[in-house]
C-alpha positions in Angstrom: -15.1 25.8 -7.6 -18.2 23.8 -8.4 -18.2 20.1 -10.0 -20.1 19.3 -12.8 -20.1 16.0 -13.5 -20.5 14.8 -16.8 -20.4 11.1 -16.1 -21.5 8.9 -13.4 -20.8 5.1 -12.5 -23.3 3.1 -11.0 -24.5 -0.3 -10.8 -27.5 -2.7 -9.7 -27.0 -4.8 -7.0 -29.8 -6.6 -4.2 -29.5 -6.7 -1.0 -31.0 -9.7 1.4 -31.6 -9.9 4.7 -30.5 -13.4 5.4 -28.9 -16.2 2.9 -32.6 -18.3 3.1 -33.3 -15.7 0.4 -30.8 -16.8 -2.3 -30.7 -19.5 -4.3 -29.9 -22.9 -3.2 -26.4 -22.7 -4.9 -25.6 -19.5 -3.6 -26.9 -20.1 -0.3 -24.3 -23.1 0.1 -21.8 -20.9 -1.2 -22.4 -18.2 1.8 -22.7 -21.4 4.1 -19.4 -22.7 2.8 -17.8 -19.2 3.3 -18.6 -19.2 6.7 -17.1 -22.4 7.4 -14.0 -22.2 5.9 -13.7 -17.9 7.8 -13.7 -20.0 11.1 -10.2 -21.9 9.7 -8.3 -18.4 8.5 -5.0 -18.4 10.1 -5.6 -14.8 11.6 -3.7 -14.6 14.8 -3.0 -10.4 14.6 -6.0 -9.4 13.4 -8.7 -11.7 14.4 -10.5 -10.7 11.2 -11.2 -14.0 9.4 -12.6 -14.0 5.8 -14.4 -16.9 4.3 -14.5 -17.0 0.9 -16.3 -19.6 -1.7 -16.0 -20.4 -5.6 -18.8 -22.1 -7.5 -16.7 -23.1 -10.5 -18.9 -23.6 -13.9 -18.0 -27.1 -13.8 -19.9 -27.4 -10.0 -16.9 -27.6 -8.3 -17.1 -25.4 -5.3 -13.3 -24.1 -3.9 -12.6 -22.4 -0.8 -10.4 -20.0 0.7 -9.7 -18.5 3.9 -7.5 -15.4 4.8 -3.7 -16.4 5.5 -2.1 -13.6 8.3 1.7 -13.2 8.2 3.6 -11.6 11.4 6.0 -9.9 8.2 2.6 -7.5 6.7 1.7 -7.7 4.0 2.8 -11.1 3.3 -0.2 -12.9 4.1 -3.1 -13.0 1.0 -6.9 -12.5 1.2 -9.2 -15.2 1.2 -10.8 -14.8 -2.4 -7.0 -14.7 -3.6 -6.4 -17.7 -2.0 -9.7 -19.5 -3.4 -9.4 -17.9 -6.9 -5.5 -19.2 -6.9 -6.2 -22.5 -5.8 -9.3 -22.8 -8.2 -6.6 -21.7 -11.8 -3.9 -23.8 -10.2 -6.5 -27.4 -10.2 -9.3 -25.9 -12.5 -7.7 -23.5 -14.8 -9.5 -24.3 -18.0 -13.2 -23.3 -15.6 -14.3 -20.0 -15.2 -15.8 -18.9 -11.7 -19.9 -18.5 -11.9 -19.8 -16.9 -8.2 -18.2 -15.9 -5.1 -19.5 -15.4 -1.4 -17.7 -13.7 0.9 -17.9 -13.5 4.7 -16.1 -12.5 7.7 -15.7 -12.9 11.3 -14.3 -10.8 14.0 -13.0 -12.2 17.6 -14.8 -15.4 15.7 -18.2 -13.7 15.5 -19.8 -13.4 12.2 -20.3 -9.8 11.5 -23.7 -7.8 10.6 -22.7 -5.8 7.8 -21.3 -7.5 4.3 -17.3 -7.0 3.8 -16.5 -6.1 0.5 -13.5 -7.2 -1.2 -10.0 -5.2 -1.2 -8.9 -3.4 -3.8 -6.2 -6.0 -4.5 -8.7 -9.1 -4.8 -11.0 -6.4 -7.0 -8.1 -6.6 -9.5 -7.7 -10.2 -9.3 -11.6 -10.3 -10.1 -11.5 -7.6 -12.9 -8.5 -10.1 -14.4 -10.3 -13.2 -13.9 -13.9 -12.3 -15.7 -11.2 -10.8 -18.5 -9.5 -14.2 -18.8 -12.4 -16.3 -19.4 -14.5 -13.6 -21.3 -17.8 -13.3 -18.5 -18.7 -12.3 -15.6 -19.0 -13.8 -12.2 -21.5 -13.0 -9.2 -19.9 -11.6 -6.3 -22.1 -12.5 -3.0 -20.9 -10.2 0.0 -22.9 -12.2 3.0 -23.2 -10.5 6.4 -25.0 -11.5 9.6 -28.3 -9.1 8.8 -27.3 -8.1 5.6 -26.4 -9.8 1.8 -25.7 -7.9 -1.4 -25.4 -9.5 -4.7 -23.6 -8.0 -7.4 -23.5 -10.0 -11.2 -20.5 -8.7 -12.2 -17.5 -8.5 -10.1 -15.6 -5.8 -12.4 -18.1 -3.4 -11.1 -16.6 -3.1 -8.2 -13.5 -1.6 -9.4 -14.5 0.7 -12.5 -11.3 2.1 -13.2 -8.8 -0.8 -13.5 -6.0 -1.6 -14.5 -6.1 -3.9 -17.8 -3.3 -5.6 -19.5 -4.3 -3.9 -23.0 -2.1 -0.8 -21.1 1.2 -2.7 -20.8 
């Protein structure tokens, strides 16, 4: 049986060597998710995500991954950031996110991208406040940039279907 697609998906997105090639704000953002990886409560996997907010008011909010012995009751880092953000903010919309991780409390080379979970949570987020956000994926030799977070999960699911 041969395929024969008649659509396809695809999106821009840069890629960086190293966070001195962003912009000021998003390079703090990257440095912020760095620091705040190094405080995820990860004691099973020893996979610590970092992840910062730049809010549109200039707040930046950070979250780090939370690791529960009873899987899958802990929550992602960009949950826990986006959460905290509506919960004090929740009039702001997010302008960005940067994400980064560590394993056995070394940064990684290559750029985690979010779960499928926290790609929902984005895809519901840029819905609520009507535009997108930049989602900043930040590895040791590698970056990628992508300007709007529902591109990373094309086929969602959207409250329109309940």
């Amino acid at each position: 049986m041969s395929v024969n697609p008649q659509h396809i998906y695809n999106f821009p997105f840069e890629k960086f060597e190293s966070a001195d090639q962003l912009n000021k704000e998003e390079k703090a953002l990257v440095e912020k998710a760095g620091e705040v990886a190094t405080r995820a409560y990860a004691p099973y996997s020893n996979f610590r995500v970092g992840a910062a907010l730049l809010l549109e008011n200039g707040k930046i909010i950070t979250g780090s991954n939370q690791e529960n012995a009873a899987y899958p009751s802990g929550l992602c880092a960009e949950r826990v950031a986006l959460f905290y953000a509506s919960s004090q903010y929740p009039d702001v919309a997010v302008k960005a996110i940067a994400i980064t991780a560590l394993r056995n409390k070394q940064p990684i080379d290559e750029p985690v991208p979010p779960c499928g979970s926290c790609r929902q949570v984005f895809v519901e987020w840029e819905k609520r406040f009507d535009r997108p956000f930049t989602v900043i994926m930040a590895g040791k030799k590698k970056i990628i940039r992508i300007e709007q977070a529902g591109w990373l999960l094309p086929f969602n699911f959207q409250s329109d279907f309940l």
